[in-house]
NUFISE-49415 format. One line per 8 residues: number of its first residue (from 1); for each residue x, y, z of N, C-alpha, C. Coordinates in pm, 1 decimal. Example, Ala and Ser with C-alpha at 12.3 -4.5 7.8 and 13.67 -1.06 7.14 Angstrom:
BEGIN
1) 1319.0/-569.0/780.0/1230.0/-450.0/780.0/1320.0/-330.0/780.0 ~ 1285.0/-225.0/708.0/1367.0/-106.0/714.0/1290.0/3.0/787.0 $
// end
This chain:
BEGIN
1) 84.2/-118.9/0.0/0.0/0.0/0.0/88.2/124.6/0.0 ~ 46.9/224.3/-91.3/83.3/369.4/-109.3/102.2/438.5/47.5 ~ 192.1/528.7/54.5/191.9/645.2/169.5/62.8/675.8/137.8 ~ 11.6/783.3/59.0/-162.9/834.0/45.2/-217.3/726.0/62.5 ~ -198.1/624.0/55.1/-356.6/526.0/88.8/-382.8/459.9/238.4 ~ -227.7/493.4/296.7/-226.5/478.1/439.4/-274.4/582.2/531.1 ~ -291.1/698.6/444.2/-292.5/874.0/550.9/-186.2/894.6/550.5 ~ -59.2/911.6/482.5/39.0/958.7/526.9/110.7/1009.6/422.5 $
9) 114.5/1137.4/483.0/116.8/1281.1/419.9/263.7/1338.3/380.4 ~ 360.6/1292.7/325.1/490.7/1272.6/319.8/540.5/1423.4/279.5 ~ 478.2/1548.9/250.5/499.6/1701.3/206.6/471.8/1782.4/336.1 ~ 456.8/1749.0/407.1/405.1/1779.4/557.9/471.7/1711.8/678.5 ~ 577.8/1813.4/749.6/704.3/1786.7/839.4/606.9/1696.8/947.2 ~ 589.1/1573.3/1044.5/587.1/1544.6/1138.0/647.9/1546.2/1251.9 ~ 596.1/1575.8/1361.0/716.1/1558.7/1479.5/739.2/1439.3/1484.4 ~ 637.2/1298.1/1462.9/753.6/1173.6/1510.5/891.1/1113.9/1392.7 $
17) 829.8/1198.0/1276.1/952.0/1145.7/1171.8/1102.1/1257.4/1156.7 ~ 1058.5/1394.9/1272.6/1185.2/1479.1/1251.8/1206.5/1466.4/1398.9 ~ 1166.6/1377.2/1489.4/1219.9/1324.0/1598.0/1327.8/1207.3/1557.2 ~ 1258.4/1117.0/1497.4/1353.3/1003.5/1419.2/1461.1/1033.4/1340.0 ~ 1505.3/1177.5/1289.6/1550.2/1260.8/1180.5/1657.4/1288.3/1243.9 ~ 1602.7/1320.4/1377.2/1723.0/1388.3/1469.3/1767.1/1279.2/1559.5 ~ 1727.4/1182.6/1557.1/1794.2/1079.2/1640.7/1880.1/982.8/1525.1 ~ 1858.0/1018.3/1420.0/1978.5/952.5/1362.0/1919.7/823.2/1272.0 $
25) 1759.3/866.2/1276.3/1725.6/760.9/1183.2/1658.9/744.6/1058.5 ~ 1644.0/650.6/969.2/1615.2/676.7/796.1/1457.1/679.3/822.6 ~ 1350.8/670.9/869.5/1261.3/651.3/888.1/1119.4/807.8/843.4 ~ 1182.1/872.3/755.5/1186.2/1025.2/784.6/1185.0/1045.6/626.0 ~ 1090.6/1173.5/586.1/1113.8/1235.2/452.9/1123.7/1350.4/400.4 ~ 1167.2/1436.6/301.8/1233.4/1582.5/289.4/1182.5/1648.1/374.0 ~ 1054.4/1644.8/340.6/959.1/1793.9/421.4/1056.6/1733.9/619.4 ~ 1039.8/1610.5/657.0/1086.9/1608.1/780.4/1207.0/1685.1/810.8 $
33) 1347.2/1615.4/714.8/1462.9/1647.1/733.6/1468.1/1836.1/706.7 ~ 1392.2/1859.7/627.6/1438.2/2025.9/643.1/1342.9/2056.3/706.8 ~ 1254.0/2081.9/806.5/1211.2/2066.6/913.7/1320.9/2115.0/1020.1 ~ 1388.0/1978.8/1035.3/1460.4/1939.8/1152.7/1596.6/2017.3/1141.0 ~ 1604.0/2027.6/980.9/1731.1/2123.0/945.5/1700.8/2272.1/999.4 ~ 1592.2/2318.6/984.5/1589.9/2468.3/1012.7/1577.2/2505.3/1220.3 ~ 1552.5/2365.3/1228.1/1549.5/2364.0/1356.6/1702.8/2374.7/1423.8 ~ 1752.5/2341.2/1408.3/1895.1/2290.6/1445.8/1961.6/2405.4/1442.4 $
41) 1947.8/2456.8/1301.6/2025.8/2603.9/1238.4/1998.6/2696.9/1357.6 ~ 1861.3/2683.7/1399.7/1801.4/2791.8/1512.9/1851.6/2781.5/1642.7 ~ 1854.3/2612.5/1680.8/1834.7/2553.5/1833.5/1928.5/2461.9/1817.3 ~ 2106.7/2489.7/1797.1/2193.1/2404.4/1761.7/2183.3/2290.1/1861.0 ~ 2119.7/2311.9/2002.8/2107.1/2155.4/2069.2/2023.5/2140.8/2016.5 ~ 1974.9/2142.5/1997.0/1822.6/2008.8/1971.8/1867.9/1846.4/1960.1 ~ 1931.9/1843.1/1908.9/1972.1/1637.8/1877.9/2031.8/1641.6/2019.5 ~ 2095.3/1761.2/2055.2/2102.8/1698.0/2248.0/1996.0/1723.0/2282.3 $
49) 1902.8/1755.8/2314.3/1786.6/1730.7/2366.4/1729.2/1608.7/2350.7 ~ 1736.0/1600.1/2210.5/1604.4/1484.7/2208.1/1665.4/1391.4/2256.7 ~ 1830.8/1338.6/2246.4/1870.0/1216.0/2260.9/1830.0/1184.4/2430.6 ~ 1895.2/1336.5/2511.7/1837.1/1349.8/2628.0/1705.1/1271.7/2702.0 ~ 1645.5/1335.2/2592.6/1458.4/1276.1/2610.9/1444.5/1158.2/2628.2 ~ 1515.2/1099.5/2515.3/1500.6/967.8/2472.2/1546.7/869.0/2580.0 ~ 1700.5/910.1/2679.3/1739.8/823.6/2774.8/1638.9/853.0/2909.1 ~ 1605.2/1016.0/2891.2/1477.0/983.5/3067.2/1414.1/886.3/3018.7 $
57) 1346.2/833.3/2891.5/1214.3/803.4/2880.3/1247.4/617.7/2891.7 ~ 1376.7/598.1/2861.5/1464.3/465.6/2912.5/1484.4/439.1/3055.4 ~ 1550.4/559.9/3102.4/1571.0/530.0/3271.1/1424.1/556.7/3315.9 ~ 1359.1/599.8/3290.6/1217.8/604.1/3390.0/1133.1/473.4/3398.0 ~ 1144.6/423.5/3225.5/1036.9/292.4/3196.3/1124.3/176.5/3355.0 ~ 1245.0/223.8/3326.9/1399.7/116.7/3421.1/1321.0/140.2/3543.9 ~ 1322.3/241.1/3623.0/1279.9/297.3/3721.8/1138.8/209.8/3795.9 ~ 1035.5/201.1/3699.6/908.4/253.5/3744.2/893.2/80.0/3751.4 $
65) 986.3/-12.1/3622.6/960.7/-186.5/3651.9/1025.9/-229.1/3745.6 ~ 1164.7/-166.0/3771.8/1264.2/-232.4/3850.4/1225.7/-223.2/3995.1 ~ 1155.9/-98.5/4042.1/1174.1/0.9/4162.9/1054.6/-15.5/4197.2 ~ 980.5/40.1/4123.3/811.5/77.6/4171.2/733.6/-31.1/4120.7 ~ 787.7/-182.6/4074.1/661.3/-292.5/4059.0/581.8/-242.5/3921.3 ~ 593.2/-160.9/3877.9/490.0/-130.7/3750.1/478.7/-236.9/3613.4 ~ 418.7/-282.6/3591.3/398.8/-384.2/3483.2/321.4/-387.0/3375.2 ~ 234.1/-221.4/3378.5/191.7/-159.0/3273.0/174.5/-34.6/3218.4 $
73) 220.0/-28.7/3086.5/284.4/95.6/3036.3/189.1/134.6/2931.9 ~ 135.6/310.1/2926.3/76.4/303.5/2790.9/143.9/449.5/2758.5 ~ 192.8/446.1/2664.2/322.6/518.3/2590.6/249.2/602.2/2471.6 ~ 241.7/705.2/2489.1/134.5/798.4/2404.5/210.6/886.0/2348.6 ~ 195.3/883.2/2209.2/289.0/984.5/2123.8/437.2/905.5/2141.7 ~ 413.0/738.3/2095.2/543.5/641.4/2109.8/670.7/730.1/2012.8 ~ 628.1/774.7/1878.2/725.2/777.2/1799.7/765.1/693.3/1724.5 ~ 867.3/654.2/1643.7/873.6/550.6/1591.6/1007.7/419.4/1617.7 $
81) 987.4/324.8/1661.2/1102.3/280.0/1688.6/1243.4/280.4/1660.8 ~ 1326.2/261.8/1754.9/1436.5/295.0/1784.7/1533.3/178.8/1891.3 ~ 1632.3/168.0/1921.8/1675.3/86.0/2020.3/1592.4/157.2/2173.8 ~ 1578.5/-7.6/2201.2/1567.7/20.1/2341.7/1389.4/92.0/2398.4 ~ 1300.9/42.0/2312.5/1220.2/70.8/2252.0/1146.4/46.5/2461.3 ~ 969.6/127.1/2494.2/924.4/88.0/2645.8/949.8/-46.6/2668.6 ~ 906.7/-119.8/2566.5/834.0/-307.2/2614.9/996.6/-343.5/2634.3 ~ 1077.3/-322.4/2529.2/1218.3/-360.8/2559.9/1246.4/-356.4/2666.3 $
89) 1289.4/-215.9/2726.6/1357.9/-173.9/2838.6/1286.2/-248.1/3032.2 ~ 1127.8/-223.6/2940.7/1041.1/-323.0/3048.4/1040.9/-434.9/3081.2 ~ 1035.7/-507.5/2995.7/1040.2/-673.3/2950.8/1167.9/-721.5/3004.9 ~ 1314.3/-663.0/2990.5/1353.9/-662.3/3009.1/1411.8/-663.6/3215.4 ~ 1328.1/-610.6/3259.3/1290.3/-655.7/3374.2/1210.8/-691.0/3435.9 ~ 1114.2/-715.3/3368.6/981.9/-800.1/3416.6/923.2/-866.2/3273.0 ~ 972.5/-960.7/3249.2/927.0/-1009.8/3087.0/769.1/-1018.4/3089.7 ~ 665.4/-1023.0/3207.5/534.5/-1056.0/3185.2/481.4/-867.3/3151.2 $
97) 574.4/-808.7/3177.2/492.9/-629.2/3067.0/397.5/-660.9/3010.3 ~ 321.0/-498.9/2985.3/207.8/-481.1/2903.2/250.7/-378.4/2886.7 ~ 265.0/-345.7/2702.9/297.6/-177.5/2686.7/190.3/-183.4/2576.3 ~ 89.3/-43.8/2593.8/39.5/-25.7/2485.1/98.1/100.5/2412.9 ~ 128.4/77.2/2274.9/186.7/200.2/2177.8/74.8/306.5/2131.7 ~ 66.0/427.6/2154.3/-8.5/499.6/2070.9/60.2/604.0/2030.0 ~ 13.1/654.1/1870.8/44.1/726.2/1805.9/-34.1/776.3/1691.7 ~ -45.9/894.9/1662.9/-138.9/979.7/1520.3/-70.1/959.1/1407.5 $
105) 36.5/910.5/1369.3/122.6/889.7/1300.3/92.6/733.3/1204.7 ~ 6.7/737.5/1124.6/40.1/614.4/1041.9/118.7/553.2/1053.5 ~ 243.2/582.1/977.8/402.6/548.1/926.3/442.0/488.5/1097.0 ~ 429.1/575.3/1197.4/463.9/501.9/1315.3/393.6/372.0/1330.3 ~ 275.2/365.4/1341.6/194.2/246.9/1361.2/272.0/101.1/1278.2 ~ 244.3/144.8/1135.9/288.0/77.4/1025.4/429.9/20.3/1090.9 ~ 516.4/102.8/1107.3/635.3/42.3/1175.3/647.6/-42.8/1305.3 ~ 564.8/35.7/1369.8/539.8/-71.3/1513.7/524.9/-168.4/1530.2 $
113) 412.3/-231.1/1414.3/328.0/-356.1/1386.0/453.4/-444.1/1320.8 ~ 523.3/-404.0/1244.1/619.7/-475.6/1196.6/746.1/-487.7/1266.9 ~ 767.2/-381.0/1332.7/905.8/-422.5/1405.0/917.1/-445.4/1584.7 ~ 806.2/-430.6/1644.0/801.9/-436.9/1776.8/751.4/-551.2/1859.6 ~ 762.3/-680.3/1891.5/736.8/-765.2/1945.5/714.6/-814.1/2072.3 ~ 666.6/-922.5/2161.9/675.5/-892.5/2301.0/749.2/-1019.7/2341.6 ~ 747.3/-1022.8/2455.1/830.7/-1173.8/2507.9/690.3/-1240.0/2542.4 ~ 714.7/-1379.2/2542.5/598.5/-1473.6/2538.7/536.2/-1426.7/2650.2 $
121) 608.4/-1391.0/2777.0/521.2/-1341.1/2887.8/379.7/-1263.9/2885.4 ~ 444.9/-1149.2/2817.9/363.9/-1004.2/2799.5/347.9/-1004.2/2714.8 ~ 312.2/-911.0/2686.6/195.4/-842.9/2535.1/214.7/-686.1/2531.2 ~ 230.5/-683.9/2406.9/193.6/-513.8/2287.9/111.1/-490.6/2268.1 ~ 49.4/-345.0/2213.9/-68.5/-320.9/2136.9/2.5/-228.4/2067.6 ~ -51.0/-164.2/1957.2/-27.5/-35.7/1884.9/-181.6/-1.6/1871.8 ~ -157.3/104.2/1881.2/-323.8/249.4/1869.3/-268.4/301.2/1820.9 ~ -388.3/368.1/1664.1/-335.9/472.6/1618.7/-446.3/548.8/1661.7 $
129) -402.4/655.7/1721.9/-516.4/744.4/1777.7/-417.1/863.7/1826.7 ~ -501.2/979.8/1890.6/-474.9/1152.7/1859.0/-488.0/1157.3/2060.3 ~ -386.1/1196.8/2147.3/-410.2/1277.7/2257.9/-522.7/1327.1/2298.2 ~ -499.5/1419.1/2203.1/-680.5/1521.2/2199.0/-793.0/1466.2/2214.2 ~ -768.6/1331.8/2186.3/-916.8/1269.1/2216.7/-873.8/1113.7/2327.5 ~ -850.7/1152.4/2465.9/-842.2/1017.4/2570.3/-873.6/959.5/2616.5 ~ -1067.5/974.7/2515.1/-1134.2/822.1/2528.6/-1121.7/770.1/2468.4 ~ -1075.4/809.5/2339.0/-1056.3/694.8/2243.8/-926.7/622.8/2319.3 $
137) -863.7/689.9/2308.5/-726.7/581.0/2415.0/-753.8/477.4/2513.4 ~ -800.7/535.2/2619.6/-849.6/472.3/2707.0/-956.1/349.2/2720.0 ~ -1022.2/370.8/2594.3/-1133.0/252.3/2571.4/-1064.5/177.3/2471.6 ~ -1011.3/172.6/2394.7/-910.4/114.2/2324.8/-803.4/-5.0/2422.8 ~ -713.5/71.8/2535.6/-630.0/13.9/2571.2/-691.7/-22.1/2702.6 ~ -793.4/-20.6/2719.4/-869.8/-134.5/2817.9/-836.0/-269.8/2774.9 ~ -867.9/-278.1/2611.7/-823.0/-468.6/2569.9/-705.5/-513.2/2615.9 ~ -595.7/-402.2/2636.2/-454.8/-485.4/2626.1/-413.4/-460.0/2819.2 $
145) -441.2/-414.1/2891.4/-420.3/-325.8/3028.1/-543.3/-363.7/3082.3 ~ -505.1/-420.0/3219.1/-595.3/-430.7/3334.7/-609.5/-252.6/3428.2 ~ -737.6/-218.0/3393.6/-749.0/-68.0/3486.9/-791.5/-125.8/3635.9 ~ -800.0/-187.9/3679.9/-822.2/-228.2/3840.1/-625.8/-215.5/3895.0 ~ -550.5/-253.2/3779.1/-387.1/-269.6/3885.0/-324.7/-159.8/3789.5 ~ -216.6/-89.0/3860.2/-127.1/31.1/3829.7/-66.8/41.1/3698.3 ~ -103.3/151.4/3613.2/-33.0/172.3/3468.6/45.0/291.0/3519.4 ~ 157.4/321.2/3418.6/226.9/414.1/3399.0/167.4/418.6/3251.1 $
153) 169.6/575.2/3255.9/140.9/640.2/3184.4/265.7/755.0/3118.4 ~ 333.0/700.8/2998.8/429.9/815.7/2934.1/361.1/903.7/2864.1 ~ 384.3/1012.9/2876.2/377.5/1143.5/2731.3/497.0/1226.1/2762.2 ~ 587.1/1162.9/2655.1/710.1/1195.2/2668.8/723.5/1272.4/2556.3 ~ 753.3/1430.7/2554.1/766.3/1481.2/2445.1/676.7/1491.7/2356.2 ~ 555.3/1471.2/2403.5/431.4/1481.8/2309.5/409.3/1609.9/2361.6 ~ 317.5/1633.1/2489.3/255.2/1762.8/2552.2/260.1/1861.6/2449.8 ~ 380.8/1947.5/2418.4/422.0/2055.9/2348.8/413.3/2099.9/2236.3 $
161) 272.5/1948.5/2175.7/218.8/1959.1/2065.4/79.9/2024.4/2095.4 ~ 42.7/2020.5/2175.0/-126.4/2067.8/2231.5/-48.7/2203.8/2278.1 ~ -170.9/2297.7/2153.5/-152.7/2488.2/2185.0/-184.5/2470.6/2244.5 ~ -207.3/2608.5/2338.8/-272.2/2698.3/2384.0/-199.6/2712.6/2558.1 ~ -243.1/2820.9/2618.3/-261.1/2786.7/2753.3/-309.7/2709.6/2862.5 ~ -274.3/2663.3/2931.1/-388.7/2565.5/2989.1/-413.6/2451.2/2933.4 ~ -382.8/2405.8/2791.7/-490.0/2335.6/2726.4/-444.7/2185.0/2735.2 ~ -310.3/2119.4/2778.1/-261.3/2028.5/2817.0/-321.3/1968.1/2926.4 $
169) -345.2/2026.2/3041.3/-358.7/1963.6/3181.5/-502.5/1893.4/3168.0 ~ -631.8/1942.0/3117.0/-732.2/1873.4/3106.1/-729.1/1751.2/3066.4 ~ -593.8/1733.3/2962.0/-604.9/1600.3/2883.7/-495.3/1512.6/2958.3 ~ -441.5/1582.7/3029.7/-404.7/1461.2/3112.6/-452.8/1424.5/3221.9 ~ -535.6/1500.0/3276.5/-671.4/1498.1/3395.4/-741.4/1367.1/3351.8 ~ -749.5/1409.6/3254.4/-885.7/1278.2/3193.9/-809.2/1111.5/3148.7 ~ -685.3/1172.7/3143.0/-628.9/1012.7/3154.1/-592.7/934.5/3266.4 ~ -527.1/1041.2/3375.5/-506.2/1032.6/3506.7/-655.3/978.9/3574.3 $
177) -733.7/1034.2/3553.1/-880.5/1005.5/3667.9/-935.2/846.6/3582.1 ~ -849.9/837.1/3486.0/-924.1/649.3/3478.3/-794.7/573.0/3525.9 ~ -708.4/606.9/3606.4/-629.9/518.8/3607.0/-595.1/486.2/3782.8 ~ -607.2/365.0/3844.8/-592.5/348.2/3923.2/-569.9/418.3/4077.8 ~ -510.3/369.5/4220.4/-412.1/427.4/4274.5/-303.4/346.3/4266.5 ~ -171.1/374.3/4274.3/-66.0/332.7/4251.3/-26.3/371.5/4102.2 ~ -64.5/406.6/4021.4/-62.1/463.7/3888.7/48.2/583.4/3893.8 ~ 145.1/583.1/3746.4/248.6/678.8/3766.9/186.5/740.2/3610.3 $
185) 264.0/850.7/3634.4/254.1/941.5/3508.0/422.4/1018.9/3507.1 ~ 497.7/949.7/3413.0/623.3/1023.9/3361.4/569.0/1102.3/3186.9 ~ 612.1/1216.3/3214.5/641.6/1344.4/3110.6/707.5/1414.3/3111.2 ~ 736.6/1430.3/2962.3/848.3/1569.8/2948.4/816.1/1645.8/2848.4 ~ 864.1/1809.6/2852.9/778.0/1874.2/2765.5/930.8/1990.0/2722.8 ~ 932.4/2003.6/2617.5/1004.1/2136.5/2567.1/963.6/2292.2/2642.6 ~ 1078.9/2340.1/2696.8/1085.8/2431.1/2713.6/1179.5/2574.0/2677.9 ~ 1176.7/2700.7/2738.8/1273.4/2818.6/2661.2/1293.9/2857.9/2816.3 $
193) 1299.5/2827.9/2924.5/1304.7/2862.6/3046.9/1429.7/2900.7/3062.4 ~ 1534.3/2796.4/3008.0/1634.0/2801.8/2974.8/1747.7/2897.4/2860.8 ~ 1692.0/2920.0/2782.5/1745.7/2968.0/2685.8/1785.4/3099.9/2642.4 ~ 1895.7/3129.8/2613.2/1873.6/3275.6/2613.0/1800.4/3391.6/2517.4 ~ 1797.8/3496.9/2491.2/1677.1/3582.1/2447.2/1666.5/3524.8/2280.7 ~ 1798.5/3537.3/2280.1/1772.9/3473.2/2071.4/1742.2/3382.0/2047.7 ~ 1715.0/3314.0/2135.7/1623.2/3122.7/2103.8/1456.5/3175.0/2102.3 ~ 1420.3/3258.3/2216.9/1312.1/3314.3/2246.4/1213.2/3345.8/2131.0 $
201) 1303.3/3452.9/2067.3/1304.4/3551.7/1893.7/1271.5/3460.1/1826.9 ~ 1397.8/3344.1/1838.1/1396.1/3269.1/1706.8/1259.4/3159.3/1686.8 ~ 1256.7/3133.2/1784.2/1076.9/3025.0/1812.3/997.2/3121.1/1782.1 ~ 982.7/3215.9/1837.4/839.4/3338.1/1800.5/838.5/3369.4/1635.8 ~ 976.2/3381.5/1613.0/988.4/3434.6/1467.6/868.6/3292.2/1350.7 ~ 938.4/3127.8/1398.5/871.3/3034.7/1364.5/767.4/3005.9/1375.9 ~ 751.6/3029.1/1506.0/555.5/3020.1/1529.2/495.1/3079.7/1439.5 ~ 518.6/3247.3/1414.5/441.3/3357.9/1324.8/423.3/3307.7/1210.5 $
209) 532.0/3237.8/1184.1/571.8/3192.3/1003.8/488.3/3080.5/1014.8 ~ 415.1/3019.2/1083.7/368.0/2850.0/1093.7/495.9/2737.4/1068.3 ~ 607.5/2745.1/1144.0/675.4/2658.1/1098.5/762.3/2595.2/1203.9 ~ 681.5/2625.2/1318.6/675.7/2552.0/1434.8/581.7/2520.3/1490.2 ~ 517.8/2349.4/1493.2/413.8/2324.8/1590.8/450.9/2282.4/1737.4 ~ 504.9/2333.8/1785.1/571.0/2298.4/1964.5/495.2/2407.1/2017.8 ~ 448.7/2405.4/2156.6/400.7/2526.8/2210.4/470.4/2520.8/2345.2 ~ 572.4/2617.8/2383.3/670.9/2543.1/2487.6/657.4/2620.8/2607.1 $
217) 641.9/2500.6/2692.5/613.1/2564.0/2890.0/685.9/2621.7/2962.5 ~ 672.7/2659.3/3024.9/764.9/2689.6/3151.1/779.1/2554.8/3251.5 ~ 814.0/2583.4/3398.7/778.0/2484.4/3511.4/657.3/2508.1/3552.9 ~ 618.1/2618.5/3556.1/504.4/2647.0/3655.6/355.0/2574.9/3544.5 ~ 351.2/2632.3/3447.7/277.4/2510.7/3360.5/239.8/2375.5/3330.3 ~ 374.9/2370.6/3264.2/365.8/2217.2/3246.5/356.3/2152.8/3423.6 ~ 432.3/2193.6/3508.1/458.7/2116.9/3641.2/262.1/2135.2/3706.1 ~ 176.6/2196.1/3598.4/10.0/2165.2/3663.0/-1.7/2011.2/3593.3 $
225) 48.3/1946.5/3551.3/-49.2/1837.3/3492.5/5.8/1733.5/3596.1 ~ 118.2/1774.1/3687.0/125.4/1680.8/3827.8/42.8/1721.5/3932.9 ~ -29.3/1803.5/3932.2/-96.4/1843.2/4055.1/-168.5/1713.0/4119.9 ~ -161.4/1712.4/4255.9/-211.4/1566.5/4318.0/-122.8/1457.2/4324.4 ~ -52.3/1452.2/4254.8/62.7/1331.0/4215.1/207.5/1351.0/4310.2 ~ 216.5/1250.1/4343.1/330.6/1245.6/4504.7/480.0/1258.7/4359.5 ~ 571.4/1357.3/4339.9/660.8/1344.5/4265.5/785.9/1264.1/4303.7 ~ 828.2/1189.7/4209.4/994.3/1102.5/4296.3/1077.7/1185.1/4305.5 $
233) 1196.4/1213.7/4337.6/1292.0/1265.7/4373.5/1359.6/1238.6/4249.5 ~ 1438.9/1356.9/4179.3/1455.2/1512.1/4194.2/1342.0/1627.9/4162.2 ~ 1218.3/1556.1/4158.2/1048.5/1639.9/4102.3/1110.0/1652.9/3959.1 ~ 1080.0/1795.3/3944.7/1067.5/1868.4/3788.5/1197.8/1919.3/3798.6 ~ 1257.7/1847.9/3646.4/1349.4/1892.7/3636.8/1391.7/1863.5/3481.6 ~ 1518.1/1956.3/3435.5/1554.6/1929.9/3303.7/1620.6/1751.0/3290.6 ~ 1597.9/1704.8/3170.6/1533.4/1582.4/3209.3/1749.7/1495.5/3194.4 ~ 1798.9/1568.8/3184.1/1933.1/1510.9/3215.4/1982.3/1530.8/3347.0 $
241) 1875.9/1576.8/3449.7/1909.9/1593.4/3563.3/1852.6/1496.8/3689.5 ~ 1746.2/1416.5/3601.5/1669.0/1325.9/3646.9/1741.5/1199.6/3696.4 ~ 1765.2/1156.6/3789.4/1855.9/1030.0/3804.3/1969.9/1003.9/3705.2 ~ 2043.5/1081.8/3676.9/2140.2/1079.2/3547.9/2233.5/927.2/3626.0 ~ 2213.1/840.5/3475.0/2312.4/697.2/3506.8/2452.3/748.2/3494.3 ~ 2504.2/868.1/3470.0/2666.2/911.8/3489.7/2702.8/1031.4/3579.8 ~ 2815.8/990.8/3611.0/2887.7/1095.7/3708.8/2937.3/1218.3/3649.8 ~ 2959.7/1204.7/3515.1/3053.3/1325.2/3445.4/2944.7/1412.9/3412.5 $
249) 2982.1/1558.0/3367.3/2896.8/1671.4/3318.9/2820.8/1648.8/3251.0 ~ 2723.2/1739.8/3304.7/2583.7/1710.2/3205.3/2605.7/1869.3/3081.9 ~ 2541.4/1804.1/3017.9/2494.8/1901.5/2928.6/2427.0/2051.7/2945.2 ~ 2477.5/2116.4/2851.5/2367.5/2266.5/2910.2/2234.7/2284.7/2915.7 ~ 2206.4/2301.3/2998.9/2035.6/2304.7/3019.0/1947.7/2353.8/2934.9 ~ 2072.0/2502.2/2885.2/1991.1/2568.8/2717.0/1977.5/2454.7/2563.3 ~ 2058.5/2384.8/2596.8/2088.4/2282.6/2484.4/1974.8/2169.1/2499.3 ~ 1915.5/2091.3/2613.2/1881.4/2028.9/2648.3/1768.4/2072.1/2604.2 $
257) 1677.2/2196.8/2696.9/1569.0/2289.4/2667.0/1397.6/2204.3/2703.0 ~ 1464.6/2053.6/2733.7/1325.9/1963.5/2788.0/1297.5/1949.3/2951.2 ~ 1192.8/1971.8/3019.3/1219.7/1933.6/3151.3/1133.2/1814.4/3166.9 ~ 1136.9/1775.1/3281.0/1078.0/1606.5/3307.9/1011.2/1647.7/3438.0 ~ 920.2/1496.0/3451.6/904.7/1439.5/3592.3/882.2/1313.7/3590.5 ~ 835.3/1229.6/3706.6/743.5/1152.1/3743.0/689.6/1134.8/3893.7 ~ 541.8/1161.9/3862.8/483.7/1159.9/3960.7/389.8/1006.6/4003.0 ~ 372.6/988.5/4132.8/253.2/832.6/4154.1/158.2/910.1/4215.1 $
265) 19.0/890.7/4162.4/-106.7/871.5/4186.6/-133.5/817.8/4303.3 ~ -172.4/899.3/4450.9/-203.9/845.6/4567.2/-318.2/766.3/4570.0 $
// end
């Protein structure tokens, strides 16, 4: 089957294929790569960031099976595979996992289904489905996830796709209030908190032009969609600061430009 006959719009930059773009992978097409090119030119970290992203969203899945007993994951705005993929890193310490994949992304799905597998223990799903709407999620990944025992819940680097003010926290309200107690919620969201005034310019300049869809938080923002939620230690923070697995220097925080958490559901 054709890209057009799948929905997938190959003249039109995606974030999960100029995420993949910038992590170093073929999975990605022009409109992505110059995308990701004009990004870079602007926000020379960015590929440190995302790679950044990419290891919280490794050490946390590590975290939440190894530490906190968690044995189900539903991973929203997955992206498209990569090493070291949730079910991997999960499975990997508890082979009986449950990760469900969701993503708006065709081409992601399409890839998922073909390259992501589970250990005989546990079980996958892939959803293709939109944030914006977290009943469809939620009634969906009822088939693959028991809601009576504790999910973690990722939106890692998605958030910063939903404009507006405010307009994030409702939708994670509504995923949070179907999910257990003992339930975690790890996220990370792009920010300029960090950055100095010409990164500021240079995003505003893109927004105006339409040629940035990120809408980027502060702490005091993004850190509402934990409200209620007991945070682990170090709370909110830029997300290479989060349990970092090394002793040597971290990266600049302007470079980085993502902050994190994870919080458990009392």
């Amino acid at each position: 089957m054709d890209d057009a006959k799948r929905g997938i719009d190959t003249s039109v930059p995606h974030p999960a294929r100029r995420y993949n773009y910038w992590l170093g992978g073929k999975d990605n097409f022009a409109a992505d790569r110059e995308s990701g090119d004009e990004f870079a030119r602007r926000f020379p970290g960015v590929r440190i960031g995302v790679r950044a992203n990419r290891a919280f969203l490794q050490r946390t899945v590590r975290f939440l099976a190894a530490e906190r007993g968690i044995r189900q994951f539903l991973d929203i705005g997955t992206g498209l595979p990569t090493a070291d993929n949730t079910h991997e890193v999960a499975q990997r310490v508890a082979p009986e996992s449950r990760v469900v994949y969701v993503d708006n992304d065709p081409l992601v799905m399409t890839h998922a289904r073909a390259l992501l597998d589970s250990t005989p223990q546990g079980r996958t799903a892939y959803l293709e489905a939109d944030l914006r709407n977290p009943g469809d999620i939620l009634r969906e990944a009822a088939e693959t996830l028991d809601f009576g025992r504790p999910i973690a819940v990722l939106l890692v680097a998605v958030l910063h796709f939903i404009p507006g003010t405010g307009a994030a926290r409702p939708l994670v309200r509504e995923l949070l209030d179907a999910m257990p107690s003992g339930s975690y919620l790890s996220a990370t969201h792009g920010t300029l908190e960090f950055s100095p005034p010409e990164y500021r310019k240079a995003h505003e300049e893109l927004r105006a032009a339409g040629r940035s869809d990120a809408w980027l938080r502060g702490s005091d923002e993004f850190g509402a969609v934990f409200d209620g939620l007991e945070l682990e230690e170090p709370g909110l923070v830029p997300v290479t600061e989060w349990r970092p697995d090394t002793d040597g220097p971290l990266p600049d925080r302007k470079d980085v430009a993502i902050i994190g958490a994870v919080g458990k559901k009392p």
